[in-house]
Predicted model as a PDB file, atoms N, CA, C, CB and O in Angstrom, pLDDT in the B-factor column:
MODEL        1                                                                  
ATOM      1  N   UNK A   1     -28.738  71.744   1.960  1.00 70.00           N  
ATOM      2  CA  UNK A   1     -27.430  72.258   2.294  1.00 70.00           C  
ATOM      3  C   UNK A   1     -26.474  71.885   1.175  1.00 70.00           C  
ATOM      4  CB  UNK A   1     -26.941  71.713   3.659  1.00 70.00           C  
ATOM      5  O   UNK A   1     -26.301  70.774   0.674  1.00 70.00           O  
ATOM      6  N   UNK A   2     -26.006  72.812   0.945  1.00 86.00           N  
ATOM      7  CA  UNK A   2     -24.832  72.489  -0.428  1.00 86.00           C  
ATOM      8  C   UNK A   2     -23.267  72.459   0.221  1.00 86.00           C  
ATOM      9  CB  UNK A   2     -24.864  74.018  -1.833  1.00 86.00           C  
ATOM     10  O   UNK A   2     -23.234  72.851   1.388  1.00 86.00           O  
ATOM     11  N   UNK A   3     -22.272  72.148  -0.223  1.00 92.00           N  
ATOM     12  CA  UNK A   3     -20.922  71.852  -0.036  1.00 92.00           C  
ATOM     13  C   UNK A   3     -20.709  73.310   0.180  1.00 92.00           C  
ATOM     14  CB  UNK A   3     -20.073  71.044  -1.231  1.00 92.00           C  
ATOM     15  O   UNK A   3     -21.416  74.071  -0.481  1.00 92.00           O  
ATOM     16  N   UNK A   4     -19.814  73.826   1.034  1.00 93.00           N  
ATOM     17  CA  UNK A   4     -18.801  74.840   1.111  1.00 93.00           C  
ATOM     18  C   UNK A   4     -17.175  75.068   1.278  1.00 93.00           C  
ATOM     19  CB  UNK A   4     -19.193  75.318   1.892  1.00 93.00           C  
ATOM     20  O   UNK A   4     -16.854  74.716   2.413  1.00 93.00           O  
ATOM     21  N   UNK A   5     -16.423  75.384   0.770  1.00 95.00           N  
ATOM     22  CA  UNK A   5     -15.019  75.007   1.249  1.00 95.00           C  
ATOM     23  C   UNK A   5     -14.697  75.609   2.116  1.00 95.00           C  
ATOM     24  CB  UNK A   5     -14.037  75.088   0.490  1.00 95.00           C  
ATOM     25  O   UNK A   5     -15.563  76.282   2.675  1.00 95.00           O  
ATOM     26  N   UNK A   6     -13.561  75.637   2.532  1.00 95.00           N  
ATOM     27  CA  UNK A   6     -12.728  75.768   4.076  1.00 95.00           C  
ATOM     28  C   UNK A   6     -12.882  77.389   4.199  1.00 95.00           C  
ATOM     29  CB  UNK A   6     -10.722  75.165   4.088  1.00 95.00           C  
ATOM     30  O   UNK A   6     -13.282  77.988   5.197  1.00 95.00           O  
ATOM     31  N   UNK A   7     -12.432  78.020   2.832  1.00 96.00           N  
ATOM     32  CA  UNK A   7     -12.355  79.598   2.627  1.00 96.00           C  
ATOM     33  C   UNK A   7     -13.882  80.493   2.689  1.00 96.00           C  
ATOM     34  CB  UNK A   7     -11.651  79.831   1.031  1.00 96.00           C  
ATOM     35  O   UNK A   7     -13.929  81.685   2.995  1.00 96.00           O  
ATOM     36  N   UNK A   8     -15.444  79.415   2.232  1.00 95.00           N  
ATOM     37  CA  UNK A   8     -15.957  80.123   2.270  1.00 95.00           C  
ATOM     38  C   UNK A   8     -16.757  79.929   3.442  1.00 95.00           C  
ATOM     39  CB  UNK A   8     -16.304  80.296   1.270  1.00 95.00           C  
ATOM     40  O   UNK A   8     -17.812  80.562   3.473  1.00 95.00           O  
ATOM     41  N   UNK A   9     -16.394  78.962   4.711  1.00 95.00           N  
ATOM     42  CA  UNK A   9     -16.465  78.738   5.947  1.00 95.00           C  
ATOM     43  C   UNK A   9     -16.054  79.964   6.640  1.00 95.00           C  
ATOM     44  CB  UNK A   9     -15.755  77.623   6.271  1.00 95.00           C  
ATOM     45  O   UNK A   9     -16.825  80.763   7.172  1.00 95.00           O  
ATOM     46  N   UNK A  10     -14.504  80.062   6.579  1.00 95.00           N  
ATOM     47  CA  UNK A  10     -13.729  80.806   7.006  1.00 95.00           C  
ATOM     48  C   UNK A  10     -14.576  82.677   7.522  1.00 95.00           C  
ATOM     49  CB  UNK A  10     -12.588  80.660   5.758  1.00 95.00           C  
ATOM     50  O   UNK A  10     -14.812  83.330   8.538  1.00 95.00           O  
ATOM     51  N   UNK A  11     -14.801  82.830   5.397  1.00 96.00           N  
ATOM     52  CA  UNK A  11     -15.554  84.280   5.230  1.00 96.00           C  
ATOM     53  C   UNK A  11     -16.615  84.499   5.634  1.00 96.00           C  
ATOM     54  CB  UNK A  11     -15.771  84.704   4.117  1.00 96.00           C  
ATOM     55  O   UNK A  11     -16.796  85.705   5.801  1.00 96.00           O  
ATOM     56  N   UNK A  12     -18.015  83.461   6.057  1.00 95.00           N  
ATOM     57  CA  UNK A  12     -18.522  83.707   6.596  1.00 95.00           C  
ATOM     58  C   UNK A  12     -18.664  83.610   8.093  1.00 95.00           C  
ATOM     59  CB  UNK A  12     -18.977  83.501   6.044  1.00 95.00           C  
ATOM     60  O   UNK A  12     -19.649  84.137   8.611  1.00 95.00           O  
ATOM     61  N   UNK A  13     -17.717  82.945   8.886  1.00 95.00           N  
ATOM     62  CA  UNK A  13     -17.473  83.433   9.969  1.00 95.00           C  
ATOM     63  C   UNK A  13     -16.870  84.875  10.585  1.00 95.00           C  
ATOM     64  CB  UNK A  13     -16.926  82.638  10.217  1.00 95.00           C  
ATOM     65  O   UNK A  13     -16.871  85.342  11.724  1.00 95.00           O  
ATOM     66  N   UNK A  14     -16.422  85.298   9.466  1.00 95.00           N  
ATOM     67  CA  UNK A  14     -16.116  86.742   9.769  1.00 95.00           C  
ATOM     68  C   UNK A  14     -16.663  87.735   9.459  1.00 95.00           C  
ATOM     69  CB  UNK A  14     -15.209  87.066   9.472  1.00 95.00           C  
ATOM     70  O   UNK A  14     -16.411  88.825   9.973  1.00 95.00           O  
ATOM     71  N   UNK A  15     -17.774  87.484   8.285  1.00 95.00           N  
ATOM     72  CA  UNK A  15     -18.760  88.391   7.345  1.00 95.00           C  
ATOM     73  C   UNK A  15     -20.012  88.754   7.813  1.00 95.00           C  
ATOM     74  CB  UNK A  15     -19.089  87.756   6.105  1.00 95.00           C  
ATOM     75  O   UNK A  15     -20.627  89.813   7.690  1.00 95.00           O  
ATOM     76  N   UNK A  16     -20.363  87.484   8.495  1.00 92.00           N  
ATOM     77  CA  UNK A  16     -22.178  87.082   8.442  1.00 92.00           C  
ATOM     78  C   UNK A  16     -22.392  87.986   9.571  1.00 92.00           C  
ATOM     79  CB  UNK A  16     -22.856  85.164   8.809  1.00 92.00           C  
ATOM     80  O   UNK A  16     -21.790  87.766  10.622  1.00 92.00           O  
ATOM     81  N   UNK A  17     -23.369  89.210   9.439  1.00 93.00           N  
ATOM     82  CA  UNK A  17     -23.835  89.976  10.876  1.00 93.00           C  
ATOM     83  C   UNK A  17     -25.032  89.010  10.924  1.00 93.00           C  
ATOM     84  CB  UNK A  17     -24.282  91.923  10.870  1.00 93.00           C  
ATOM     85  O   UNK A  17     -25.628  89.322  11.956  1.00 93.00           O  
ATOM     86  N   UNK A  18     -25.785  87.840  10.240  1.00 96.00           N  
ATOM     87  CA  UNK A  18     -27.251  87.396  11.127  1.00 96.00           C  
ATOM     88  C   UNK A  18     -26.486  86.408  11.640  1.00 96.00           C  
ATOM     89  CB  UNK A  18     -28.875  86.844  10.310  1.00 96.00           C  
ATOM     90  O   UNK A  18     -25.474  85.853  11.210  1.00 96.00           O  
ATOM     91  N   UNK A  19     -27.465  86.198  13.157  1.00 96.00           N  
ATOM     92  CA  UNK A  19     -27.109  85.206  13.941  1.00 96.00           C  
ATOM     93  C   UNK A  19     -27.459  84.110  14.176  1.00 96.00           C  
ATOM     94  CB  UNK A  19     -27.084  85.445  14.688  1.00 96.00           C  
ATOM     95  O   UNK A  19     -27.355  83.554  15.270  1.00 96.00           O  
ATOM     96  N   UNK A  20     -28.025  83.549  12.953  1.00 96.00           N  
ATOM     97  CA  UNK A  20     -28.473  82.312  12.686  1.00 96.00           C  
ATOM     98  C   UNK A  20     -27.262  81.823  11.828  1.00 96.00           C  
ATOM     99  CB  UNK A  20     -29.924  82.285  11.998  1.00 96.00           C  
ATOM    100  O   UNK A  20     -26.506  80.942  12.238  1.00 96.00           O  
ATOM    101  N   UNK A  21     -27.110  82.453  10.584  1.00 94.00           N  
ATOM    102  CA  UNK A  21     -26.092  82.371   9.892  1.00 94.00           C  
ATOM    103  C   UNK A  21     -24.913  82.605  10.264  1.00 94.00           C  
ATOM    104  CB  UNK A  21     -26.227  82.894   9.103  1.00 94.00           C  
ATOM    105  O   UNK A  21     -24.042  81.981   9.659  1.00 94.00           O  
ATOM    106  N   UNK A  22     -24.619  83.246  11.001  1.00 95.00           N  
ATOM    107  CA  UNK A  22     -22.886  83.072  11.995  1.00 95.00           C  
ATOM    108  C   UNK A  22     -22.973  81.666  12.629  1.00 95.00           C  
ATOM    109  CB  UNK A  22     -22.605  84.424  13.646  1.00 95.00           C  
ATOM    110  O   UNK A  22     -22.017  80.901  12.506  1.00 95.00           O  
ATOM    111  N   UNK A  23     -24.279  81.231  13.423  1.00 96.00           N  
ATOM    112  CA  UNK A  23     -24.339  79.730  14.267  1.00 96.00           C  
ATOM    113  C   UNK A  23     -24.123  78.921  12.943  1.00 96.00           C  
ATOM    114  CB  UNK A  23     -26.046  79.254  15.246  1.00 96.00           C  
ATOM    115  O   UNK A  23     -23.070  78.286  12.878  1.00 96.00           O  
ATOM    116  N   UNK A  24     -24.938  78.864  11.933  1.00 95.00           N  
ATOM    117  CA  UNK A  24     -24.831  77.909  11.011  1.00 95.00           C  
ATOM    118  C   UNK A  24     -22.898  78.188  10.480  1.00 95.00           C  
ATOM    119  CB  UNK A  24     -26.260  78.221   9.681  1.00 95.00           C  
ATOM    120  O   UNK A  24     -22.400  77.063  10.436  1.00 95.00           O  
ATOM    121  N   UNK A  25     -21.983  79.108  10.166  1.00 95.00           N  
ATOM    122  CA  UNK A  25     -21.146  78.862  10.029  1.00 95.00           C  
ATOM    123  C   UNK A  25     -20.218  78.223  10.670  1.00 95.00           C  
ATOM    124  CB  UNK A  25     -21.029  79.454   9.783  1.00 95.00           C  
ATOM    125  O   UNK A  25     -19.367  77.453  10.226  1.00 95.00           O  
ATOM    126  N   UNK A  26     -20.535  78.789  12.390  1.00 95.00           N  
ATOM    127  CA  UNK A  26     -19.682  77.761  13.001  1.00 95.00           C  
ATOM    128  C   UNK A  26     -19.941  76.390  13.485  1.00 95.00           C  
ATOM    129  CB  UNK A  26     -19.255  78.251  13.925  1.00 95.00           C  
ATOM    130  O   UNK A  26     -19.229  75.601  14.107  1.00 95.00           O  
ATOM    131  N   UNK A  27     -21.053  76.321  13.071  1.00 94.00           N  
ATOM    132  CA  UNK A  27     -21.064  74.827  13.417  1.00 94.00           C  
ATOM    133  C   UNK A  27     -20.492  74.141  12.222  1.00 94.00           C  
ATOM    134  CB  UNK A  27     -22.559  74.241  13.757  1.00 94.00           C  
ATOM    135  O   UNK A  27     -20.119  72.977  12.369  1.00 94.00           O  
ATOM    136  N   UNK A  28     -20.375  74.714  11.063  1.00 95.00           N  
ATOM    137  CA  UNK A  28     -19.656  74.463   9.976  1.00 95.00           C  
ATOM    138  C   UNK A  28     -18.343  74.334   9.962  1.00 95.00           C  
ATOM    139  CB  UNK A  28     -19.879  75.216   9.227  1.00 95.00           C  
ATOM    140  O   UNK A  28     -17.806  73.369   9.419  1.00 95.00           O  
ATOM    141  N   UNK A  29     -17.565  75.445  10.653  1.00 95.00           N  
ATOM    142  CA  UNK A  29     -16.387  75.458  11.302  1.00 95.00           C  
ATOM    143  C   UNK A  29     -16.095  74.315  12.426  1.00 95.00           C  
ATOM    144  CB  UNK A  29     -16.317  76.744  11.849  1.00 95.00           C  
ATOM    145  O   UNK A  29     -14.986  73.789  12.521  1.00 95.00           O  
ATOM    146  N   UNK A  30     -16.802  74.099  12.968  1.00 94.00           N  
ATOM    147  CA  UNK A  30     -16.320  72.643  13.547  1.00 94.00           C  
ATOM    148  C   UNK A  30     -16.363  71.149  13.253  1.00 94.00           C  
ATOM    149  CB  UNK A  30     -16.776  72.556  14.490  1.00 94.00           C  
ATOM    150  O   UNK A  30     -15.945  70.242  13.973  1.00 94.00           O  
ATOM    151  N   UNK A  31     -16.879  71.073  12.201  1.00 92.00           N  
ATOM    152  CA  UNK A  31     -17.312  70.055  11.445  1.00 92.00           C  
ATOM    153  C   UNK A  31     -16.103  70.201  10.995  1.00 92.00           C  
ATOM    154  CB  UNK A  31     -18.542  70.045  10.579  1.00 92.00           C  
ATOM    155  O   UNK A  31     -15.338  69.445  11.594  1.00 92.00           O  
ATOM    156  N   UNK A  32     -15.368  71.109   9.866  1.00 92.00           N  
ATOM    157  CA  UNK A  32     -14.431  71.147   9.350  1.00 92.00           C  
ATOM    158  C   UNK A  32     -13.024  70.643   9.855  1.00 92.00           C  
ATOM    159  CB  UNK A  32     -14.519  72.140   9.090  1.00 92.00           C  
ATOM    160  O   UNK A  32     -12.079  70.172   9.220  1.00 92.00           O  
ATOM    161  N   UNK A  33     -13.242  70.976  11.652  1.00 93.00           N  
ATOM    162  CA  UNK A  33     -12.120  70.923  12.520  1.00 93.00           C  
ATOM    163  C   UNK A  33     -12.096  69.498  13.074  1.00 93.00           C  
ATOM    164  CB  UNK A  33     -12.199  72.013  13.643  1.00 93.00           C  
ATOM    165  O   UNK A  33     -11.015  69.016  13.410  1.00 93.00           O  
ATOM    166  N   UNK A  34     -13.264  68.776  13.194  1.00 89.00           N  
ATOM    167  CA  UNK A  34     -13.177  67.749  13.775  1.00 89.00           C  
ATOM    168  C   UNK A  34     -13.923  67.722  14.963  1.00 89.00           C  
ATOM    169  CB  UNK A  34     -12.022  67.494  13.910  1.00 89.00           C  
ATOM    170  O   UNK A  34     -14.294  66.694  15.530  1.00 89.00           O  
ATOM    171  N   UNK A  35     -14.219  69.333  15.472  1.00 91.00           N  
ATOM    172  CA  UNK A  35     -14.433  69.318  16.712  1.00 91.00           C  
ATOM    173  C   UNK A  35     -15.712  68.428  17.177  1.00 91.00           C  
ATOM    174  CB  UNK A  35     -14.503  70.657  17.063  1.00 91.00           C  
ATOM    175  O   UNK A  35     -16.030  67.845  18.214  1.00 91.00           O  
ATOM    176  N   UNK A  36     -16.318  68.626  15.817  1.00 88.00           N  
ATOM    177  CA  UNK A  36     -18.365  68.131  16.594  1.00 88.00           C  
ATOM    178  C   UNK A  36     -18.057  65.944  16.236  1.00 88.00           C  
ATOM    179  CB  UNK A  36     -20.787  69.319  14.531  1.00 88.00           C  
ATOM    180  O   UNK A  36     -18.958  65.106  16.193  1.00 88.00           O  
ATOM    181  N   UNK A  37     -17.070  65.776  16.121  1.00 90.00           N  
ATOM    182  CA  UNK A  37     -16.781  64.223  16.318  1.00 90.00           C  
ATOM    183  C   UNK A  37     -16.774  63.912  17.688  1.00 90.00           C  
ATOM    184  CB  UNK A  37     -15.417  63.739  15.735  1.00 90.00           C  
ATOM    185  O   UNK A  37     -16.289  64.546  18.625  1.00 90.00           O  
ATOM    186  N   UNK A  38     -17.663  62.353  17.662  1.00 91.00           N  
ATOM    187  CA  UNK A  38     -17.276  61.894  18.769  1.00 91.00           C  
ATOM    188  C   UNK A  38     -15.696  60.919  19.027  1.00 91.00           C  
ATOM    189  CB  UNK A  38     -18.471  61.199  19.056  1.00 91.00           C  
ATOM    190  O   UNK A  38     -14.890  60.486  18.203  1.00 91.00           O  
ATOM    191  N   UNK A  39     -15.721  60.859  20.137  1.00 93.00           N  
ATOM    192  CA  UNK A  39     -14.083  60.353  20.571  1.00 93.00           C  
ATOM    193  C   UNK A  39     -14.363  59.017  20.123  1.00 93.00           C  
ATOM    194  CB  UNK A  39     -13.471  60.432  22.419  1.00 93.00           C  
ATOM    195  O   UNK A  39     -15.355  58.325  20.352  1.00 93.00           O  
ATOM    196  N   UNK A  40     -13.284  58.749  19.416  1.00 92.00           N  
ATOM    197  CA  UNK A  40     -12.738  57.434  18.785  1.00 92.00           C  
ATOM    198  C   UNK A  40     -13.291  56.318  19.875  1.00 92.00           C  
ATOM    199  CB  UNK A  40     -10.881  57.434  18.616  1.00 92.00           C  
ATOM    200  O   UNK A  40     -14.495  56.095  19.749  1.00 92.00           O  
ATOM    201  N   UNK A  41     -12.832  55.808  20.595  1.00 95.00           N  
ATOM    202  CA  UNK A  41     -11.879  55.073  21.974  1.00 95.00           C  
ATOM    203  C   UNK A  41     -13.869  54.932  22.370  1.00 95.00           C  
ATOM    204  CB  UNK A  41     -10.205  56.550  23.473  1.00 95.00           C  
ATOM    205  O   UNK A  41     -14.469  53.865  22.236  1.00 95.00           O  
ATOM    206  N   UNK A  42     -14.504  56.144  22.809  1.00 95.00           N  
ATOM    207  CA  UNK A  42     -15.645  55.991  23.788  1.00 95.00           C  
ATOM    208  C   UNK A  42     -16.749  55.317  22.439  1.00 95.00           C  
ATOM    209  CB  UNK A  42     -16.201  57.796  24.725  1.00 95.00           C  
ATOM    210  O   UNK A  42     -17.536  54.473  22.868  1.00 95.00           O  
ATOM    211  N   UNK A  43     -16.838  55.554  21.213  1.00 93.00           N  
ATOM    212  CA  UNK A  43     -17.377  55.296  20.400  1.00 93.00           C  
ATOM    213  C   UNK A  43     -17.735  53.727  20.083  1.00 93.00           C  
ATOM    214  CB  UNK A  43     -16.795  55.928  19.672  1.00 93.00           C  
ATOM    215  O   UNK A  43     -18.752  53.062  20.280  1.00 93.00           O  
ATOM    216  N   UNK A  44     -16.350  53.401  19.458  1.00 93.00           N  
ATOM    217  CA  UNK A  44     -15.606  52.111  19.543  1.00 93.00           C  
ATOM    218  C   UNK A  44     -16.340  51.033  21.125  1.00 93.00           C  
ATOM    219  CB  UNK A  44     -13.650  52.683  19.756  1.00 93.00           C  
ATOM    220  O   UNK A  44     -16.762  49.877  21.144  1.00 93.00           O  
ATOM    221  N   UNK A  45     -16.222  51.985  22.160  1.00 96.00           N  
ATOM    222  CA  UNK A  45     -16.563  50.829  23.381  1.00 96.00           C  
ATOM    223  C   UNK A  45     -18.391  50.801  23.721  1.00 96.00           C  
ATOM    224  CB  UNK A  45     -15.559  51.420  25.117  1.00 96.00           C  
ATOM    225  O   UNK A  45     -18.892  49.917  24.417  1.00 96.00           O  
ATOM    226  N   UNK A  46     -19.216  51.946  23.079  1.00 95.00           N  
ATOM    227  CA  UNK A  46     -20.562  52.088  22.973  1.00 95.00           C  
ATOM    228  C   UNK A  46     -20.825  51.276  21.846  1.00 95.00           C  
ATOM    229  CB  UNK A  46     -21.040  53.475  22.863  1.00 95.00           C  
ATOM    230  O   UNK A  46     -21.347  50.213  22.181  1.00 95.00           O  
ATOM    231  N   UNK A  47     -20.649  51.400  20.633  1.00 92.00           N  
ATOM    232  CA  UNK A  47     -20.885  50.466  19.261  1.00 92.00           C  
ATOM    233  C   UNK A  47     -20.634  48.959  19.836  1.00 92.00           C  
ATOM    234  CB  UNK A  47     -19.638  50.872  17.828  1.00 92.00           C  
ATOM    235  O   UNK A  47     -21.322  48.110  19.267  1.00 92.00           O  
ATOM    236  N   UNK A  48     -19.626  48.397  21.034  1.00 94.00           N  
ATOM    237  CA  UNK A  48     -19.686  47.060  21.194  1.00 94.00           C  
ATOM    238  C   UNK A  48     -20.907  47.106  22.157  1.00 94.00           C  
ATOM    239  CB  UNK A  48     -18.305  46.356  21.718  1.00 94.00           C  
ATOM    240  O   UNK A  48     -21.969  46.630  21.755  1.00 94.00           O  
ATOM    241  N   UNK A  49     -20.821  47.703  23.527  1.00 96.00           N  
ATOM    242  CA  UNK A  49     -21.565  47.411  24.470  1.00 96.00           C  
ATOM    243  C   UNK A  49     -23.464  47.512  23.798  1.00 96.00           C  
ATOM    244  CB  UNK A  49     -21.020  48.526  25.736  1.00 96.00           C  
ATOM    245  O   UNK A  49     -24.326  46.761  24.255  1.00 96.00           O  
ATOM    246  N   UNK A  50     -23.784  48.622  22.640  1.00 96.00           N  
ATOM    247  CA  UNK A  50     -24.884  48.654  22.803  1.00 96.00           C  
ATOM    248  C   UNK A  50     -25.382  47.672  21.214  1.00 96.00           C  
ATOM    249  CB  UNK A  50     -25.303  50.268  23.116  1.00 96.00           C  
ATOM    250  O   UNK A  50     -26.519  47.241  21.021  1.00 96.00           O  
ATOM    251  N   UNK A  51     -24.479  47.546  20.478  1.00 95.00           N  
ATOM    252  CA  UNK A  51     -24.135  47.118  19.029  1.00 95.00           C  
ATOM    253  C   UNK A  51     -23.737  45.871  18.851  1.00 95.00           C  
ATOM    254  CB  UNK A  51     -23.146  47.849  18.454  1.00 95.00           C  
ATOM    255  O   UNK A  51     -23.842  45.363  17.735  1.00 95.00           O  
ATOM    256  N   UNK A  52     -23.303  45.288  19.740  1.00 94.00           N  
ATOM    257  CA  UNK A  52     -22.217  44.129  19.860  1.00 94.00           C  
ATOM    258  C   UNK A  52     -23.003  42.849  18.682  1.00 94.00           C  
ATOM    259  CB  UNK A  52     -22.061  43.471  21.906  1.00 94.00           C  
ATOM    260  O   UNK A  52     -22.407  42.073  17.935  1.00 94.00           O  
ATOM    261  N   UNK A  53     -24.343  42.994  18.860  1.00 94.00           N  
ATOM    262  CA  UNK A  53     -24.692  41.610  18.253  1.00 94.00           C  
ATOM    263  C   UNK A  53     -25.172  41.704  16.915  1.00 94.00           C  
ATOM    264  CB  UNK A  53     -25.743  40.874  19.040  1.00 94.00           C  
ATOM    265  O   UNK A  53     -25.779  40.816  16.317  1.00 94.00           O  
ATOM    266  N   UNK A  54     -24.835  42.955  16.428  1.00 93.00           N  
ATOM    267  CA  UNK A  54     -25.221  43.162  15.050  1.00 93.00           C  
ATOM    268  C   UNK A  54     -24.067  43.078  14.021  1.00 93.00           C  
ATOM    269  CB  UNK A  54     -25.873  44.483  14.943  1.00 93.00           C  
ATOM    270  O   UNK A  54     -22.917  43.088  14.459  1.00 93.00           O  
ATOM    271  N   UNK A  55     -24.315  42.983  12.491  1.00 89.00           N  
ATOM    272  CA  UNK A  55     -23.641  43.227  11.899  1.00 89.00           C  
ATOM    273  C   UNK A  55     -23.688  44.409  11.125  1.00 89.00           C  
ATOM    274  CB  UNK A  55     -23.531  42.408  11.510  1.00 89.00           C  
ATOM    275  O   UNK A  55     -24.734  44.656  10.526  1.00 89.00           O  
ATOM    276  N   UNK A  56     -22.488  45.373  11.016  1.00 87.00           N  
ATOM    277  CA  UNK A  56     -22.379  46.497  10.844  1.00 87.00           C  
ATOM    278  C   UNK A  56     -21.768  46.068   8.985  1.00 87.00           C  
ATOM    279  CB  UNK A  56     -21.387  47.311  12.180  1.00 87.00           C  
ATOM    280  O   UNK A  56     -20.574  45.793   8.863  1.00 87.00           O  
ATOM    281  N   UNK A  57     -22.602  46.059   7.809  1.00 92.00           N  
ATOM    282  CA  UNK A  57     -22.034  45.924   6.509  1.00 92.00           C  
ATOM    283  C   UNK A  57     -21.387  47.432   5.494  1.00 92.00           C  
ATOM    284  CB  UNK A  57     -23.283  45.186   5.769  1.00 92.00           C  
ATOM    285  O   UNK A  57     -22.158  48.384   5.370  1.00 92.00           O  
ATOM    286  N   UNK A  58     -20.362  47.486   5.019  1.00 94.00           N  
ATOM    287  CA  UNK A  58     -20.131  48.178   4.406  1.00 94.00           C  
ATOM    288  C   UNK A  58     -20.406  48.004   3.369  1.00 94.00           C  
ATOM    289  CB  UNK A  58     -19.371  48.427   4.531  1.00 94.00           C  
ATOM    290  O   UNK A  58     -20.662  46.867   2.972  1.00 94.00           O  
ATOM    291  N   UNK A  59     -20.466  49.529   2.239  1.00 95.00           N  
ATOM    292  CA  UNK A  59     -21.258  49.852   1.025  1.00 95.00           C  
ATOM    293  C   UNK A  59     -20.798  48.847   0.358  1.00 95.00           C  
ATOM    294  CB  UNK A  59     -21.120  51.210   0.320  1.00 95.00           C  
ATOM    295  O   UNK A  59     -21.775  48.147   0.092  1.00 95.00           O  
ATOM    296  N   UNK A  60     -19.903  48.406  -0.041  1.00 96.00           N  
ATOM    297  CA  UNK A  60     -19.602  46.786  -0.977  1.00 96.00           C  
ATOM    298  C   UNK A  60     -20.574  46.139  -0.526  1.00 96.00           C  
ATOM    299  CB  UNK A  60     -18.128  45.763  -0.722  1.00 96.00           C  
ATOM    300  O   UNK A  60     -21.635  46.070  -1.147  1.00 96.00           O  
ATOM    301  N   UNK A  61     -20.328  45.417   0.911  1.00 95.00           N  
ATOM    302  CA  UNK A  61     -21.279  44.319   0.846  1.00 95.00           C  
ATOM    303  C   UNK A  61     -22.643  44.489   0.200  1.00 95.00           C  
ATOM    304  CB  UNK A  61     -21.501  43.909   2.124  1.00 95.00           C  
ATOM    305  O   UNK A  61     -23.213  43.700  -0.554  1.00 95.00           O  
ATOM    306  N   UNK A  62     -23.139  45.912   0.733  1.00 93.00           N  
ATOM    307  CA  UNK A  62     -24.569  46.132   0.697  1.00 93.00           C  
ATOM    308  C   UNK A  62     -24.789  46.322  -1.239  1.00 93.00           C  
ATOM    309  CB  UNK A  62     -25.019  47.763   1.852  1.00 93.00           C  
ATOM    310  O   UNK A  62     -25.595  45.664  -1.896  1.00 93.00           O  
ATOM    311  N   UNK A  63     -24.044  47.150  -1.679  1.00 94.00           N  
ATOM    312  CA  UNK A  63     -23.971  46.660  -3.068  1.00 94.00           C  
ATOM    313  C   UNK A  63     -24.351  45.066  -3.863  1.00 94.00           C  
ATOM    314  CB  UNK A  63     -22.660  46.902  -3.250  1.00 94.00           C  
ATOM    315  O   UNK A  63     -25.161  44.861  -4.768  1.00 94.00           O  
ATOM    316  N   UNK A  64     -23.403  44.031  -3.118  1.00 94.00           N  
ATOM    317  CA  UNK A  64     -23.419  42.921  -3.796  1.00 94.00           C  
ATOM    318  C   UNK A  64     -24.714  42.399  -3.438  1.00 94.00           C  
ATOM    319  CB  UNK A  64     -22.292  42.059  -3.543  1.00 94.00           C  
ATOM    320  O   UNK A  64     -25.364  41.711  -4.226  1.00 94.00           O  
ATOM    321  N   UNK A  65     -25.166  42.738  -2.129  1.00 93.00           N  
ATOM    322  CA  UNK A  65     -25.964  42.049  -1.494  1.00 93.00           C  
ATOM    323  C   UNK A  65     -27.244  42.401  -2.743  1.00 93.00           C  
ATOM    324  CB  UNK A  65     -26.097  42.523   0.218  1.00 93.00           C  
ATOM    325  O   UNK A  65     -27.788  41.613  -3.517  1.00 93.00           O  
ATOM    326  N   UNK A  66     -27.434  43.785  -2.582  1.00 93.00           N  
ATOM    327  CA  UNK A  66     -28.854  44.405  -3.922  1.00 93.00           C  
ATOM    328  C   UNK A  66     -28.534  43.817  -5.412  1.00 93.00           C  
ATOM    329  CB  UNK A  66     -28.836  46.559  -4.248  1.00 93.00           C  
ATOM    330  O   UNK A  66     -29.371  44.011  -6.293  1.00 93.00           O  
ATOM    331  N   UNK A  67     -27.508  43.205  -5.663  1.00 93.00           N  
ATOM    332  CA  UNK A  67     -27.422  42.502  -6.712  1.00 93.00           C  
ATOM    333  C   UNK A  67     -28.144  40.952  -6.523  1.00 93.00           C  
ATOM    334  CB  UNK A  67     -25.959  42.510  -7.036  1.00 93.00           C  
ATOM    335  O   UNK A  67     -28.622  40.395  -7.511  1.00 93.00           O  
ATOM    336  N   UNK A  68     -28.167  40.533  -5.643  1.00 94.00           N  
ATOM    337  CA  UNK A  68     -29.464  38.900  -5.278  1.00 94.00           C  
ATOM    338  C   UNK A  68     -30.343  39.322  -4.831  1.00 94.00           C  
ATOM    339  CB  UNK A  68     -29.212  37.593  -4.156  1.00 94.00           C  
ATOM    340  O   UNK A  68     -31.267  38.693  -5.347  1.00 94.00           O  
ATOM    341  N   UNK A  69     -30.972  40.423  -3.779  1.00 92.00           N  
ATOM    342  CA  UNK A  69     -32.567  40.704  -3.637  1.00 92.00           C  
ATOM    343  C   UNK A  69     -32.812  41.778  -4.133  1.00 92.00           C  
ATOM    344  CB  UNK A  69     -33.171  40.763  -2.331  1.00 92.00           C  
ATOM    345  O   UNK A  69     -32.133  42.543  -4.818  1.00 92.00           O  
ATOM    346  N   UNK A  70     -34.277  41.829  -3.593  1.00 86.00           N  
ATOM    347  CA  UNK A  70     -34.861  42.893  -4.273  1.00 86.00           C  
ATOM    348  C   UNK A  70     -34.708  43.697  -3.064  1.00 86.00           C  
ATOM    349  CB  UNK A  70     -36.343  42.713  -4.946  1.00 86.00           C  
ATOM    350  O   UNK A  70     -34.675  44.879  -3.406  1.00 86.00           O  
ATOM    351  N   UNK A  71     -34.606  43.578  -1.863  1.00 85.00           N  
ATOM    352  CA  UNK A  71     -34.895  44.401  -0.651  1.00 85.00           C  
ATOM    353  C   UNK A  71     -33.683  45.062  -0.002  1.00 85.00           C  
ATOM    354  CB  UNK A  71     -35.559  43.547   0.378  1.00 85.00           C  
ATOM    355  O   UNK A  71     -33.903  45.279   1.190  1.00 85.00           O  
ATOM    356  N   UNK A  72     -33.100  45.250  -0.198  1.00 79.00           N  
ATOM    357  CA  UNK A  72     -32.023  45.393   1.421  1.00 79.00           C  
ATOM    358  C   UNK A  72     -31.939  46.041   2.294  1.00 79.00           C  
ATOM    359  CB  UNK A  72     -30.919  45.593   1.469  1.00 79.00           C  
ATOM    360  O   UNK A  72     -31.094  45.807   3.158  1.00 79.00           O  
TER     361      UNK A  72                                                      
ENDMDL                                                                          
END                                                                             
């Protein structure tokens, strides 16, 4: 899958007669919108309840970290 912008989202939601490729645009179209996100708030309270005892590292850490092992 390659990058598309907003406009050529847009054109093929209005262009595309196959109906694979109209589904693939709009699911593109909602990605764009936000729509296919999950809710902040319910996310946030699943990541503690099912997540709680892990540590969640961001790309820095994990960076520095591959700078002392070989594994990460």
């Amino acid at each position: 899958k390659s990058y598309k912008s907003v406009e050529e989202i847009e054109a093929a939601c209005t262009n595309t007669k196959d109906a694979a490729e109209l589904e693939a645009a709009h699911l593109d179209q909602w990605t764009v919108a936000g729509a296919s996100a999950c809710p902040r708030e319910k996310t946030l309270e699943q990541r503690d309840k099912y997540f709680g005892k892990l540590k969640f590292s961001s790309l820095e850490e994990l960076l520095r970290l591959a700078e002392t092992v070989e594994f990460v």
